[in-house]
C-alpha positions as CSV (number, residue, x, y, z in Angstrom):
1,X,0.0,0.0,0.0
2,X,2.7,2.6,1.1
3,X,4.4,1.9,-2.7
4,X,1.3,2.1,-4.1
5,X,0.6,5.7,-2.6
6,X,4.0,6.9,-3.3
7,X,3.1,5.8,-7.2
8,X,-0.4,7.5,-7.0
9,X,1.5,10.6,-5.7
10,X,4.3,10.8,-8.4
11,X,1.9,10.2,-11.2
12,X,-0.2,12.9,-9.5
13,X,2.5,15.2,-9.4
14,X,3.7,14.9,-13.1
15,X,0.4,15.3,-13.7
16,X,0.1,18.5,-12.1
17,X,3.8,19.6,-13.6
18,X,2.6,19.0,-17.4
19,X,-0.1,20.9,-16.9
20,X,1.9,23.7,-15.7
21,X,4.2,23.7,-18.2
22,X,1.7,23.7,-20.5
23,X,0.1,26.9,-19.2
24,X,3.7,28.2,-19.5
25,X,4.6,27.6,-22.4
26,X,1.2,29.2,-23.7
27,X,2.2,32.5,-21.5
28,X,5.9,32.1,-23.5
29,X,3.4,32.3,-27.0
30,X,1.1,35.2,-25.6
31,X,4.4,37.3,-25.2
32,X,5.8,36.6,-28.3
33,X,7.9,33.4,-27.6
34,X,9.9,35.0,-24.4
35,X,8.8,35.4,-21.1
36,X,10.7,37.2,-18.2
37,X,12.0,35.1,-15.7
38,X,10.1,37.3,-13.1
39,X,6.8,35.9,-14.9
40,X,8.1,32.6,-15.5
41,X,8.7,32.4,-11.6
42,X,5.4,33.9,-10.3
43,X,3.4,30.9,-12.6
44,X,5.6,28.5,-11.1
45,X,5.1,29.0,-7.4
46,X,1.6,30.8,-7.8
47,X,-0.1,29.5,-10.9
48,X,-3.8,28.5,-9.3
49,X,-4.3,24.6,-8.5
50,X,-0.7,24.0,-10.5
51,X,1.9,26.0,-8.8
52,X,4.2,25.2,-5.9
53,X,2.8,27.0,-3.4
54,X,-1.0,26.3,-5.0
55,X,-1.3,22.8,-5.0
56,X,-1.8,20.2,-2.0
57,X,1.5,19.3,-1.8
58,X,3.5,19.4,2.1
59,X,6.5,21.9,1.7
60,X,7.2,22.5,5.6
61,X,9.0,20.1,7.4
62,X,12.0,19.7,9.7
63,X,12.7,15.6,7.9
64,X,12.2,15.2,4.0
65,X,10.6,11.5,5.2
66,X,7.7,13.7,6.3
67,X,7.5,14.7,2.4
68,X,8.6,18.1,3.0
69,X,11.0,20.2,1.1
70,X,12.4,22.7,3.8
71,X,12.7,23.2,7.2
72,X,11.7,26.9,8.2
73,X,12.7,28.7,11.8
74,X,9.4,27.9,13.6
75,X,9.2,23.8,12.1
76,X,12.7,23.8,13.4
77,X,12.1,25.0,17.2
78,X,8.6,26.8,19.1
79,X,11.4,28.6,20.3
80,X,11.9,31.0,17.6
81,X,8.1,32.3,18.0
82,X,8.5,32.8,21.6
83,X,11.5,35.2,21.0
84,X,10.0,37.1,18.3
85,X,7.0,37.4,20.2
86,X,8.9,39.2,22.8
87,X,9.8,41.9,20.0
88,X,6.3,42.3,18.1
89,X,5.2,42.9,22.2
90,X,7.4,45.7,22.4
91,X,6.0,46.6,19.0
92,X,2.3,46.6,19.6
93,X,2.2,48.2,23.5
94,X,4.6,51.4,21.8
95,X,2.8,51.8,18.8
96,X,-0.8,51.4,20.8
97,X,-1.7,48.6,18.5
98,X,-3.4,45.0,18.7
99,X,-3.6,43.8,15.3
100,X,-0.3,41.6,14.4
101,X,-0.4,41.1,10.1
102,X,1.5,38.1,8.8
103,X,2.3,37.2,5.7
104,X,3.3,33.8,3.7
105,X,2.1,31.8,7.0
106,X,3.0,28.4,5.6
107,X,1.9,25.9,8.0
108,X,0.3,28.4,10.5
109,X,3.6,27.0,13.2
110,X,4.6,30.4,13.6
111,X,1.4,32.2,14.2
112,X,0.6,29.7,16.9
113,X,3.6,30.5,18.5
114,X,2.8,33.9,18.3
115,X,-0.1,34.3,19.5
116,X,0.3,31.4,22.3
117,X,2.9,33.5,23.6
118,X,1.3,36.8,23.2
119,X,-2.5,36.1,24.7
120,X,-4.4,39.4,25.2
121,X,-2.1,41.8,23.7
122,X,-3.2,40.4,20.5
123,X,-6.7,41.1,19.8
124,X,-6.7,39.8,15.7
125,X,-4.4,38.0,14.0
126,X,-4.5,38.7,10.5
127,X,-2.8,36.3,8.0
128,X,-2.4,37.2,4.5
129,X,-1.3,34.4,1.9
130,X,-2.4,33.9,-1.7
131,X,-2.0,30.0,-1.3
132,X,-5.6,28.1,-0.8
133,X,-4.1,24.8,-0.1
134,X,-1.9,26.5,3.0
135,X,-4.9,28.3,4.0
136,X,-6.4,25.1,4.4
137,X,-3.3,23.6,6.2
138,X,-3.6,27.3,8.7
139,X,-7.1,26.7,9.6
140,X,-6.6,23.4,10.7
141,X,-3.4,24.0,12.8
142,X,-4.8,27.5,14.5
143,X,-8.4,26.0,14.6
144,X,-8.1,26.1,18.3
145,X,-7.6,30.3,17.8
146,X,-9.9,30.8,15.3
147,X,-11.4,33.4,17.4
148,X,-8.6,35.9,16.9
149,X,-7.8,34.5,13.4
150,X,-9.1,35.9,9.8
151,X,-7.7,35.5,6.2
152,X,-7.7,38.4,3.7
153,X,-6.3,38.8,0.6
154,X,-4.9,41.8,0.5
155,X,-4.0,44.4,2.5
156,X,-6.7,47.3,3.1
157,X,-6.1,50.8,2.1
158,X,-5.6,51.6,5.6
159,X,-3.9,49.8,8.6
160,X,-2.5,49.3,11.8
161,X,-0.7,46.6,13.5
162,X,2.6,44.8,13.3
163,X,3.4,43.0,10.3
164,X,5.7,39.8,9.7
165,X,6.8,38.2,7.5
166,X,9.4,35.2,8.0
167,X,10.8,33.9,4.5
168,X,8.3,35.5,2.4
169,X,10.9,38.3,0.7
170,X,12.8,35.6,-0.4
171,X,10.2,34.0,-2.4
172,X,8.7,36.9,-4.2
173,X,10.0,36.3,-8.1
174,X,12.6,38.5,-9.2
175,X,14.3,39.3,-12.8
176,X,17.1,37.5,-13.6
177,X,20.5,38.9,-15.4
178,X,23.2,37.4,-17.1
179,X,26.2,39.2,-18.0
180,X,28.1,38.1,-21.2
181,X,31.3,39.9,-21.1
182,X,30.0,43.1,-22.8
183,X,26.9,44.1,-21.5
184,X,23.7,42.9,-19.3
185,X,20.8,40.6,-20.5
186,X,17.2,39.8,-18.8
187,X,17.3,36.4,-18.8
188,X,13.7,35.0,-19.7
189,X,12.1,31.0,-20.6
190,X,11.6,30.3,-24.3
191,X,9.9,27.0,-25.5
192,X,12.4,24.6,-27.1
193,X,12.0,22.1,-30.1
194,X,10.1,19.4,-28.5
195,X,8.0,21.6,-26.0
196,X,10.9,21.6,-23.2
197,X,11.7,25.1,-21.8
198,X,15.2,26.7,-22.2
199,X,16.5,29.9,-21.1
200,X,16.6,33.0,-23.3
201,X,18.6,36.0,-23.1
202,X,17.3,39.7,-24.1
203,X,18.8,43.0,-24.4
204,X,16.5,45.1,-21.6
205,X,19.1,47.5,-20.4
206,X,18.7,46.5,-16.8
207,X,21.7,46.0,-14.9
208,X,22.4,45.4,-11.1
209,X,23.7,48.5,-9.2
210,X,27.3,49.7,-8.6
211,X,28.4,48.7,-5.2
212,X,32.2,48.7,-5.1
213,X,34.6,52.1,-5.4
214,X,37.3,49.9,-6.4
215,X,38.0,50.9,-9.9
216,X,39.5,46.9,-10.5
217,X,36.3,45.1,-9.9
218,X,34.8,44.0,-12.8
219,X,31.6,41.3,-13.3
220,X,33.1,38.1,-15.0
221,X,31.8,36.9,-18.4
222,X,28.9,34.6,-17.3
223,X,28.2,35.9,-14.3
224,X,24.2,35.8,-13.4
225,X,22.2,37.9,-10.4
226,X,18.7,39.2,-9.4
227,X,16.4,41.8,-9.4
228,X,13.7,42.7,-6.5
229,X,11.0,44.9,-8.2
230,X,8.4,43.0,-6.5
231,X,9.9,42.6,-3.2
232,X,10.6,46.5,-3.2
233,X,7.4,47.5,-4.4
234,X,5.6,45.2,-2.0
235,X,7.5,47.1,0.6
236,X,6.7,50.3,-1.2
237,X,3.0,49.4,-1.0
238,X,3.0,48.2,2.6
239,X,4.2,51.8,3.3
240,X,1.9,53.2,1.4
241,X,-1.2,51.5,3.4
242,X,0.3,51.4,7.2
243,X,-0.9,54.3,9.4
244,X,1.1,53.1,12.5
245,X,3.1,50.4,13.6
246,X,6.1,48.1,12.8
247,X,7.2,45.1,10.3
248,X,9.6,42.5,10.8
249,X,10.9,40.7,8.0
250,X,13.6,37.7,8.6
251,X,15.2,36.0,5.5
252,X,18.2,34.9,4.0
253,X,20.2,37.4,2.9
254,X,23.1,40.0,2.2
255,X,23.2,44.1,2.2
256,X,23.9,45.0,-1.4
257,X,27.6,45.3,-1.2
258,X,27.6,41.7,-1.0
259,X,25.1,40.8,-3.0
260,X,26.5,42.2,-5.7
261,X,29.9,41.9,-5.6
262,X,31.7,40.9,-8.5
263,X,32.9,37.5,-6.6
264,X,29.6,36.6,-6.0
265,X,28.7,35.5,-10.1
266,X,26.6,32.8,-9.8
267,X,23.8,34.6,-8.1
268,X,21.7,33.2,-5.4
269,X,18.6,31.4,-7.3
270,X,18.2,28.0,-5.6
271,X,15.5,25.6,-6.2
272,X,14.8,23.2,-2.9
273,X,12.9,19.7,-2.7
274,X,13.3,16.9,-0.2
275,X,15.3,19.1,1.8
276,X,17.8,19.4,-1.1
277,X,18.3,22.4,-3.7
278,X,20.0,22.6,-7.1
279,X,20.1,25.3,-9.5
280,X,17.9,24.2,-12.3
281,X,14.7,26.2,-11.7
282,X,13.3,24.8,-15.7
283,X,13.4,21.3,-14.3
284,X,10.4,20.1,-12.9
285,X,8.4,23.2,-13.0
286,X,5.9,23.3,-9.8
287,X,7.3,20.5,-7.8
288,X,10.4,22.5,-6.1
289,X,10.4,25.7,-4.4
290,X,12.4,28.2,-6.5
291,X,14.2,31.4,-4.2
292,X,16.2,33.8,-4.1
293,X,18.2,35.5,-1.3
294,X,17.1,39.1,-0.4
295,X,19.1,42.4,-1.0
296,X,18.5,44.1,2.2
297,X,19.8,47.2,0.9
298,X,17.3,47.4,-1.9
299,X,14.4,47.1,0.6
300,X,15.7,49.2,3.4
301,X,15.6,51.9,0.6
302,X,12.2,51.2,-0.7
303,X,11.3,51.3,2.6
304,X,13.1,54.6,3.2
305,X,11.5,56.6,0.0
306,X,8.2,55.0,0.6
307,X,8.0,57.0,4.2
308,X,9.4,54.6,6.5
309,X,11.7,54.3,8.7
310,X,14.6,51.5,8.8
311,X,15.2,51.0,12.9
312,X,17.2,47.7,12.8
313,X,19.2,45.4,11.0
314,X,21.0,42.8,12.3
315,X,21.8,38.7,12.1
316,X,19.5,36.1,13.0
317,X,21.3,35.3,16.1
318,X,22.0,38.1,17.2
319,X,17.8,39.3,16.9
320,X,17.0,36.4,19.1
321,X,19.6,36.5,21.4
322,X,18.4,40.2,22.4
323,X,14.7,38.5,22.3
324,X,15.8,36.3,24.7
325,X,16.3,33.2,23.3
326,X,19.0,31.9,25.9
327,X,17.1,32.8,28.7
328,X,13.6,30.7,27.1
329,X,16.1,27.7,26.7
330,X,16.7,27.5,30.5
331,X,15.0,24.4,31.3
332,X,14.4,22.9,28.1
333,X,15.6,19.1,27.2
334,X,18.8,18.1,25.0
335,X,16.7,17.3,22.0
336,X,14.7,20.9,22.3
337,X,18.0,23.0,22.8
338,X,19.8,21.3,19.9
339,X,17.3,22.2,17.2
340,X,17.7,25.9,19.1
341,X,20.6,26.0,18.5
342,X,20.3,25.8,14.4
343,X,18.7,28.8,14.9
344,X,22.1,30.6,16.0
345,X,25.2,29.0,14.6
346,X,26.9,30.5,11.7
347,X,26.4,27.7,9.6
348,X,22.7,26.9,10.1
349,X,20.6,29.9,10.0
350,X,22.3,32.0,12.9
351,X,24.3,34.3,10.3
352,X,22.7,33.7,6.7
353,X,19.7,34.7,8.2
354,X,18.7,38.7,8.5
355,X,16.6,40.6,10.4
356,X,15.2,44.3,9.2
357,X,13.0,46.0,11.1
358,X,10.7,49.0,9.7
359,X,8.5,51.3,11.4
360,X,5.9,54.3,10.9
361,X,4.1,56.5,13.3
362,X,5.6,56.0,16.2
363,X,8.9,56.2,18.3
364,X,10.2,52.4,18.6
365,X,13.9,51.0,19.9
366,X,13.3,47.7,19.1
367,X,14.8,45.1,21.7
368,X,15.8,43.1,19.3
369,X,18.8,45.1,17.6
370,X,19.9,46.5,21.4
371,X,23.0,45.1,20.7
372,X,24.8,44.1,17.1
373,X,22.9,46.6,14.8
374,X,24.1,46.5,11.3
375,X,22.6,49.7,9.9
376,X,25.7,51.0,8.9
377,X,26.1,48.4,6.5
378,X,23.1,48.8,4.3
């Protein structure tokens, strides 16, 4: 029987993929046989019913043998919500708020943290997420809070509250350039002899930003990066439609002077499934998460020229060290503090992983960047 379900499910899922590419490759045709990769990506995560994040299939896990494809901060320890619900307390008592916004709440683990940890202060929890199938999956974990719980989808014109978002920057798509040795190209999908997708270069005139004085650097020939129009102008609009309060977005990451540093030519697309990741985004379209790591600098700007203000940025680690992380693991068992512990080590998450925090009508210090606040390096 387990074989048998396994087969149902693989057939189910190739299924599902040739339908996607199919509805691809008729978007590729619509735009006259090239389609951004920005597109491309948003059809492959979003694309309703067939995308990755659309369909029924389990992406969150901390083991691939649950069928999952990635482990994120609150699957990996309830320790992670505890801290950051110390910070969006701060948050809500300063700015005179009790509405907490997140956004991209995969399985629901980390609003149930949240709002577990924050009781009363939180009088509605407001998850937005264009996924039906992880609705579903929220509903069913926080049914025991749906009281405080609601679903929208999208923001209202006016608002108040503090908004989260943990690895949801990293998965908005993003435009992808390829340098040939001359001059820039968007990269886009084209449809190849025999229906397969291939990639596509274009001249566009986009180009990533200058970053480095030194007049040595130079991009290598084959040398590939990203874009965030969306990410920025999803900041940009979150601005635009929050009266008062904070947001707190934690992802993967580098300020721009890393990002795009000439040394760093292969970019930072990554495809993951089965808790493993390769770099081949046009293989088995809608059954692998495809992601990008975010350019802190570009939002802290966006957030700066769309009227708000950039109050932290630091590490992972350090965020929830200042949250009080160490101080929660008091007590805990061996098994408990060694998951916690991935949370804070250089090679886990403790150091790839960022923390900005942005604010708007109200004076906050946020606890969480008391100590170790990288500002200075945006």
């Amino acid at each position: 029987m387990a074989f048998y379900n396994a087969t149902m499910a693989g057939q189910r899922s190739a299924s599902v993929s040739t339908a996607l590419s199919r509805l691809i490759v008729e978007a590729i045709a619509r735009n006259g046989g090239w389609l951004p990769f920005d597109r491309f990506m948003a059809l492959a995560l979003y694309a309703p019913g067939l995308g990755y994040y659309a369909r029924g299939s389990r992406q969150f896990g901390a083991m691939p043998e649950s069928g999952s494809d990635f482990v994120t901060a609150p699957e990996l320890s309830p320790f992670f919500g505890q801290a950051l619900a110390r910070q969006v307390g701060q948050a809500l008592e300063v700015c005179g708020c009790d509405e907490v916004w997140e956004f991209g709440a995969g399985s629901g683990a980390l609003a149930a943290q949240l709002l577990t940890a924050l009781g009363d202060a939180v009088r509605r929890y407001s998850i937005v997420d264009v996924s039906g199938a992880l609705r579903g999956r929220q509903r069913e974990r926080l049914a025991a809070l749906a009281d405080k719980v609601r679903w929208v989808d999208e923001l209202p014109t006016s608002m108040s509250g503090v908004v989260i978002g943990n690895e949801v920057l990293d998965a908005m798509p993003v435009q992808l350039l390829h340098f040939d040795g001359q001059r820039w190209y968007e990269r886009g999908v084209t449809e190849a002899p025999g229906g397969a997708l291939s990639w596509s270069d274009r001249a566009t005139g986009l180009r990533p930003p200058v970053v480095t004085d030194d007049p040595e650097a130079s991009w290598p020939a084959g040398t590939t990066t990203e874009l965030h129009a969306q990410a920025e102008a999803f900041v940009a609009t979150l601005a635009d439609r929050l009266d008062r309060g904070a947001a707190f977005f934690l992802d993967y990451g580098f300020p721009a002077s890393e990002y795009y540093h000439p040394q760093r030519s292969g970019g930072t697309l990554m495809c993951h499934r089965a808790h493993r990741a390769d770099t081949d985004p046009l293989a088995d379209v809608g059954e692998k998460d495809i992601t990008a790591h975010v350019d802190f600098t570009g939002i802290a700007m966006a957030a700066q020229d769309a009227g708000l203000d950039v109050v932290g940025y630091t590490s992972q680690a350090r965020f929830l060290m200042n949250c009080g992380l160490l101080d929660l693991l008091n007590g805990a068992d061996l098994p408990m503090r060694v998951h916690a512990q991935k949370l804070l080590t250089e090679h886990e998450m403790g150091e790839l992983f960022k923390v900005i925090a942005l604010v708007k009508g109200c004076e906050l210090v946020p606890l969480g960047f008391a100590t170790g606040d990288r500002r200075h390096r945006l």
